[in-house]
N, C-alpha and C positions, 0 to 999 in steps of 0.2 A: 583632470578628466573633463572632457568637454561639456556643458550642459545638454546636448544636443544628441549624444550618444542614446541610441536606444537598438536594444534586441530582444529577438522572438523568443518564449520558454513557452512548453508545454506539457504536457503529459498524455502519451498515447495506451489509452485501455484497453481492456477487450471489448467495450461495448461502448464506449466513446472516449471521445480525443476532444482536453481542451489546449486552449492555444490563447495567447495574452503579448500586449508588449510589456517592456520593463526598460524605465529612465532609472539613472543616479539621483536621489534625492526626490521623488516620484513613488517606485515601487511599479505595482502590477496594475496594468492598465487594459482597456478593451479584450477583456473576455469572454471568450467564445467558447460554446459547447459542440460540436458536431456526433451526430449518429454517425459510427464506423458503416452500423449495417448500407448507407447513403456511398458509401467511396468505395472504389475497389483498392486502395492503396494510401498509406500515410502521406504521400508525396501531392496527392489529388487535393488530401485536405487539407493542405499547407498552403496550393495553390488556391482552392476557397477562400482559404482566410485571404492570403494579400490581393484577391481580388477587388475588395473591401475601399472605398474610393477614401481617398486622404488618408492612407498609409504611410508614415514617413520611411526614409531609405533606412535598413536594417544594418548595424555595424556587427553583429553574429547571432548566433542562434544555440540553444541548448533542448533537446528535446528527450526526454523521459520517457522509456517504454516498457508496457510488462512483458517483459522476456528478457531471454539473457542477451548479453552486448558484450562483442570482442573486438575490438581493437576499432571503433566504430562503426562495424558491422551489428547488425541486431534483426530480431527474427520475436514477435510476438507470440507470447505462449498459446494463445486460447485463437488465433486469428494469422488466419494465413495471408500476412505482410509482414515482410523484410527491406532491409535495403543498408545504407551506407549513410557515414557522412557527409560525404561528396555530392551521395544520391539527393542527402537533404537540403543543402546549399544553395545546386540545382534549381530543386524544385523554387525555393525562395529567391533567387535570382542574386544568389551573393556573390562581392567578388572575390577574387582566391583567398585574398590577404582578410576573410574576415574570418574570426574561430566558429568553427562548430563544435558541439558538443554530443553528442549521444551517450544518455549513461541510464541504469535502470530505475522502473519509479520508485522502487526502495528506498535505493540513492539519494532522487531527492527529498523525498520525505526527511531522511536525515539533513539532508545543508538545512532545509524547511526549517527544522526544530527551534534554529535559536530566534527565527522570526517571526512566528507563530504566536498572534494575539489571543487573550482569553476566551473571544469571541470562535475561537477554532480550533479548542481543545476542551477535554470535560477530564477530570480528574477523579478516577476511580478510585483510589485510595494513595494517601501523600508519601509514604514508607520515608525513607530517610537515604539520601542519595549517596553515595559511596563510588570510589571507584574511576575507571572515565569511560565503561563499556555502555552503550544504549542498544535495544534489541528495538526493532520496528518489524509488526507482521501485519500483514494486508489480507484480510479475507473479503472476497468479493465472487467474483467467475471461478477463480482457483482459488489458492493457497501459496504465499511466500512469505521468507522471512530473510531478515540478516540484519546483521550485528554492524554498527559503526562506532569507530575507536578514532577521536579525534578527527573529525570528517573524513576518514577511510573506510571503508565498505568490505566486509566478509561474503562473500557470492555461499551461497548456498543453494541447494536444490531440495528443501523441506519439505515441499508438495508434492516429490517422487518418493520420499522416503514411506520408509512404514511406521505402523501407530505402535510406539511405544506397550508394552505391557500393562499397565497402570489400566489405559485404555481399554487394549482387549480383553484384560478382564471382567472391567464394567458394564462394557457391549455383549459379552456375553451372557452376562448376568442378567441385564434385559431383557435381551433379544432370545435366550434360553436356545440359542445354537451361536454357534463360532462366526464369527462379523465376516464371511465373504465378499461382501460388496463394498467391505471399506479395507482395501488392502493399500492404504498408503493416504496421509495427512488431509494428502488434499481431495481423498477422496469420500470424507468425514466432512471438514471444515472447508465448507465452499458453499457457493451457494445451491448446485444444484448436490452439494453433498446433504444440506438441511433436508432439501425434498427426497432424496434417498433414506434418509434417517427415520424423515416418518413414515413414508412408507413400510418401513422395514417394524417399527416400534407401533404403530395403530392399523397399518393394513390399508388405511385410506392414502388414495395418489392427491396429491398436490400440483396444481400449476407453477408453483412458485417460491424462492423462497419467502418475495415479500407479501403471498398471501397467506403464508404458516403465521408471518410477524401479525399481520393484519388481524387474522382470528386469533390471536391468543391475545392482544389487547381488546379486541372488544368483546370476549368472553374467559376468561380467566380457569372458567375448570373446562375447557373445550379439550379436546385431543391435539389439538395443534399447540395450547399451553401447554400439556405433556411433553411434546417434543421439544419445543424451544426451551425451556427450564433443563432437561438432561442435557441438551446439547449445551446447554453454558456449562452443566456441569461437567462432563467432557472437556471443554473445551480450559475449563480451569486444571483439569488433572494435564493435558498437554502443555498449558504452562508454565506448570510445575517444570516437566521434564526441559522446559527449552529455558526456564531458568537455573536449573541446574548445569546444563549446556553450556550456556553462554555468559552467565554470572552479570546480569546488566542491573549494573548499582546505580547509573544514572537516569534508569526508569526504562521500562519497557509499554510501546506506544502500539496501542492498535489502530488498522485504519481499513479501509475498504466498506464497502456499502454491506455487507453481511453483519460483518464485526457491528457496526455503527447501528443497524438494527435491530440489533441483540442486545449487545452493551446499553445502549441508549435505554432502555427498557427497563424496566420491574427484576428482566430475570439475571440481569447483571447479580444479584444479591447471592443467586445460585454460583454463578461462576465467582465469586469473591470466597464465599463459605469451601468450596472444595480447593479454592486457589490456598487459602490459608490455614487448611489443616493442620493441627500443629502433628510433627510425626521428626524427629532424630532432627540431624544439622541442616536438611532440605527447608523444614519447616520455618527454620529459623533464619535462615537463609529468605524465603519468601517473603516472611516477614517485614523487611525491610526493604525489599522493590518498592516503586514508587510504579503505579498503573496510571494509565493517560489513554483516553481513547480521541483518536485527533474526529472531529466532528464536522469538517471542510472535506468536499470530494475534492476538492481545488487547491488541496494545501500543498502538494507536489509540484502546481506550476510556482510557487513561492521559492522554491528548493532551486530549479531550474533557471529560475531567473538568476539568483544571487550567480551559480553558475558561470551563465553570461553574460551576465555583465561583468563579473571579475576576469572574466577570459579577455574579453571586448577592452576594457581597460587596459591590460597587462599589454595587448597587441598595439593599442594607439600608443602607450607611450611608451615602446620597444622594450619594453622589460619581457619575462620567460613566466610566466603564470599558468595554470591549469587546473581544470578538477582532476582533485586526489580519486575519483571513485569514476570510473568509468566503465 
């Protein structure tokens, strides 16, 4: 493989797009953050980047987005841009013969996994690894989840689904009327689902969900501590259900700016306590998960890059290579 090979990886959010290169024996290099709400289009902010003077020539590209991706078409869940792989090539000014990649930021999350230094993971509790399934959920704007089985990717639609019973019993129990407003995962666990939650649990509106976090660390018995503490515990009765789901004996990894707000916190202790309730074979089951909350918004362009560069590779010295998860 040439020393000189280098391609684009990034990860496109709902509310920003980062974007980096990546060499062989190097890793991730110049990274950039962009405001989505600044571009009308993923294709604008690709052209941003390689505006950037002393860029070298790019031999392919792998870009991560939240939403779902078919056959490298893809369509952003929370953010109206779409487009193709071709579309992205394009915009980067590749030529035909170089791979692109489009696959979701789940995805990379998972390639991510075996690259991931301790500097960019926090270890919620160790459990004992089993198995070869890993669950990765992302709570931030929305709600996703899926499963990876030996770097293959399970596509799920989690954040359409609805809340488990476990759940609505809880929220009712709270809330002392039936959870209307939260008729589906992601419309609990998200981040404007935190500010629907207290609304709904103190009566007071929120700007935000990171000014619920804000107030409950710098006052502890505030109304916004109320909500953040139930929602972990919530959020542990829902992990319950999605490890029973999905049975991820090689750890289940949270990531998104919500998650990473919560978790990162005091009230993590709440969602541990309901995560491991001891109750029949679930319990026991739970038990032995190993939790990880990844601590890098960045860690998916990690995932991306291996990506492309094993695509980039594979095509310079004419062998047949590709990501498993697209």
């Amino acid at each position: 493989m040439a020393a000189e090979l280098t391609v684009l990886a990034g990860v496109a959010g709902s509310s920003r797009t980062r974007l980096a290169l990546a060499a062989p024996g190097i890793g991730v290099t110049a990274l950039q953050s962009f405001s989505n709400d600044s571009f009308a289009s993923l294709q604008d902010v690709l052209q941003a980047y390689c505006a950037q003077p002393g860029l070298p020539p790019l031999q392919g590209a792998c870009l991560a987005v939240a939403g779902p991706v078919r056959e490298g078409r893809f369509q952003l869940s929370n953010r109206n841009w779409s487009g193709t792989a071709a579309g992205i090539a394009a915009a980067l000014g590749l030529p035909g013969s170089a791979p692109v990649a489009v696959i979701s930021d789940l995805a990379a999350l998972g390639h991510a996994l075996p690259v991931l230094i301790p500097g960019q993971l926090s270890c919620l509790r160790p459990g004992r690894q089993t198995g070869a399934q890993v669950l990765v959920a992302s709570i931030g704007t929305g709600f996703s989840a899926c499963a990876i089985v030996k770097g293959a990717a399970l596509e799920a639609g989690l954040g359409q689904a609805g809340l488990p019973q476990a759940l609505c019993r809880r929220l009712d129990g709270l809330l002392d009327h039936a959870p209307e407003a939260f008729g589906s995962i992601g419309a609990l666990f998200s981040g404007p689902g935190l500010v629907r939650f207290h609304l709904a649990l103190t009566g007071a509106a929120a700007s935000s969900a990171e000014r619920i976090e804000a107030a409950y660390l710098a006052d502890p018995q505030s109304p916004e501590a109320r909500t953040v503490c139930e929602w972990a515990h919530l959020l542990g009765l829902l992990t319950r259900e999605l490890t029973a789901a999905y049975l991820p004996g090689q750890g289940l990894f949270f990531a998104g700016s919500v998650a990473r707000g919560i978790l990162g916190t005091p009230a993590r202790e709440h969602f541990l306590e309901s995560y491991t309730a001891p109750g029949g074979r679930l319990g026991e089951i739970c038990a032995d998960i190993p939790l990880w909350l990844i601590t890098d918004g960045a860690a998916g362009v990690s995932g991306a890059a291996q990506v492309a560069l094993a695509a980039a590779g594979a095509a310079e010295s004419g062998t047949e290579s590709g990501p498993e998860i697209r």
